[in-house]
C-alpha positions as CSV (number, residue, x, y, z in Angstrom):
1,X,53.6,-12.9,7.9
2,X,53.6,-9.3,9.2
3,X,52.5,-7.3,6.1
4,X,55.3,-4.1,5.4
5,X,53.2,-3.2,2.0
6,X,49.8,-3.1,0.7
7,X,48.6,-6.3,-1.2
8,X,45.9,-6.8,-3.3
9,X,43.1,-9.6,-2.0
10,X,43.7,-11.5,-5.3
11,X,47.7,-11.6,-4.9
12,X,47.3,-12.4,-1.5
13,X,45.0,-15.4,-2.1
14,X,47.0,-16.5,-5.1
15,X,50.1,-16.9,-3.1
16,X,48.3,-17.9,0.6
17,X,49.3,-20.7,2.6
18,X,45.6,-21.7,1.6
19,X,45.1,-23.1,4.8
20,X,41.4,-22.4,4.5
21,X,40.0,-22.8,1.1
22,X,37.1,-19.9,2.1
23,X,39.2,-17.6,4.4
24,X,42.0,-15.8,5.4
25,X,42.9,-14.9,9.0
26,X,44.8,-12.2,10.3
27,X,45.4,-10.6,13.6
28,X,46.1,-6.7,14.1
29,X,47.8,-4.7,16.9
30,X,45.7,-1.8,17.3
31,X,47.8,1.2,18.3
32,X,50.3,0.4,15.8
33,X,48.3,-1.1,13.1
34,X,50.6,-3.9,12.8
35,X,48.6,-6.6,10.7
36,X,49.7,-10.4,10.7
37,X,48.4,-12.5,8.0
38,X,47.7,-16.0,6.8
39,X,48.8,-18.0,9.0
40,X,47.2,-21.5,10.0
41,X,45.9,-20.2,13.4
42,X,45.2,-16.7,15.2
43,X,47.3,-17.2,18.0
44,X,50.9,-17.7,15.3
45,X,49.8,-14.2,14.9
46,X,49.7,-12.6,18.2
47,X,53.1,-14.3,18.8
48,X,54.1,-12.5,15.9
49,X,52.9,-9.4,16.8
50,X,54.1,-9.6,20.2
51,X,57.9,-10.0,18.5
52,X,57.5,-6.9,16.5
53,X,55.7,-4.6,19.8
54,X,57.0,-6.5,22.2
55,X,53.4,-6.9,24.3
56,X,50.3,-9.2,23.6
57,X,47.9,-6.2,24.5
58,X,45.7,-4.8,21.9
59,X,45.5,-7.6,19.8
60,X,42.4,-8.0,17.9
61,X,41.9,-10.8,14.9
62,X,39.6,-12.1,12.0
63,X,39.0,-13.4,8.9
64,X,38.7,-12.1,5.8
65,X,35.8,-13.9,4.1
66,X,36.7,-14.7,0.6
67,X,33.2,-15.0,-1.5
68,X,31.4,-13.2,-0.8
69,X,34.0,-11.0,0.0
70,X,34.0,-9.9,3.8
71,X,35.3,-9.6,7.6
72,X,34.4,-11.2,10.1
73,X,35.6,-10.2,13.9
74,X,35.5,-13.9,15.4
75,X,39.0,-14.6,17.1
76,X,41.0,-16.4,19.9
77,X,42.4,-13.2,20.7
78,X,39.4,-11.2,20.7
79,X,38.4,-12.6,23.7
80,X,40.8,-11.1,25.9
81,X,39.8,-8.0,24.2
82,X,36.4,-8.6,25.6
83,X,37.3,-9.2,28.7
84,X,39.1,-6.2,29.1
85,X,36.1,-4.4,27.8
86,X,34.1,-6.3,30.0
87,X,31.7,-8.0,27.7
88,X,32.8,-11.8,28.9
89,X,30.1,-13.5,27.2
90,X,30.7,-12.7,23.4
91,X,33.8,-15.1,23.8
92,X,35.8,-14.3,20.5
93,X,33.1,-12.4,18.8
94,X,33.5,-8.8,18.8
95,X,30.6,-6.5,19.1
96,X,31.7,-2.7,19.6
97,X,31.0,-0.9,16.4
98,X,34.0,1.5,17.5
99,X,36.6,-1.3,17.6
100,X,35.2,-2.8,14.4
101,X,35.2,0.1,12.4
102,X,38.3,1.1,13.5
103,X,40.1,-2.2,13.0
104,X,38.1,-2.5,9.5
105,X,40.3,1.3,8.6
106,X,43.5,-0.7,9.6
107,X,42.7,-3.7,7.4
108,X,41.6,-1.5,4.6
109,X,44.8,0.0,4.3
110,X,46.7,-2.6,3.9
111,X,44.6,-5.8,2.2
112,X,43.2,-4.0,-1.2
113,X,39.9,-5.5,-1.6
């Protein structure tokens, strides 16, 4: 589900698909900061994204860890992203502090943790 407001981590888990019992992954366009969210797999989100911005570029996905609470910034689509960057051999782990911390801002403004 493409999130249009924030939501609380507590709401969100109460009314997940609960696909994972200790996760919940989401996938966010970048420029935009466009965030998909629990769904079963990553790339249901980029396909979701890509219908709302109408490109599969600067898609960049995770999981939020759910206890302890946390993020982390291993995806199918991240490994494009590395590519791209040319760092091939982190696969779907990302590893710039940059990207991270500005991805983590996007999150943070809309899952309320």
């Amino acid at each position: 589900m493409i999130l249009k407001n924030k939501i609380k981590l507590d709401d969100l888990t109460e009314n997940s698909n609960n696909f994972y019992l200790d996760r919940i992954k989401f996938c966010i366009h970048k420029p935009t900061g466009i965030v998909s969210i629990d769904e079963e797999f990553h790339i249901d989100m980029e396909y979701e994204i890509c219908n709302e911005v109408g490109t599969m570029s600067d898609i960049y996905g995770g999981d939020i860890l759910l206890d302890p609470v946390g993020i982390v910034w291993e995806a199918h689509p991240n490994i494009e992203r590395n590519r791209e960057a040319g760092i091939p051999s982190n696969g779907r782990l990302l590893t710039d502090e940059a990207i991270i911390n500005e991805l983590t801002e996007i999150i943070k403004k809309w899952v309320i943790y």
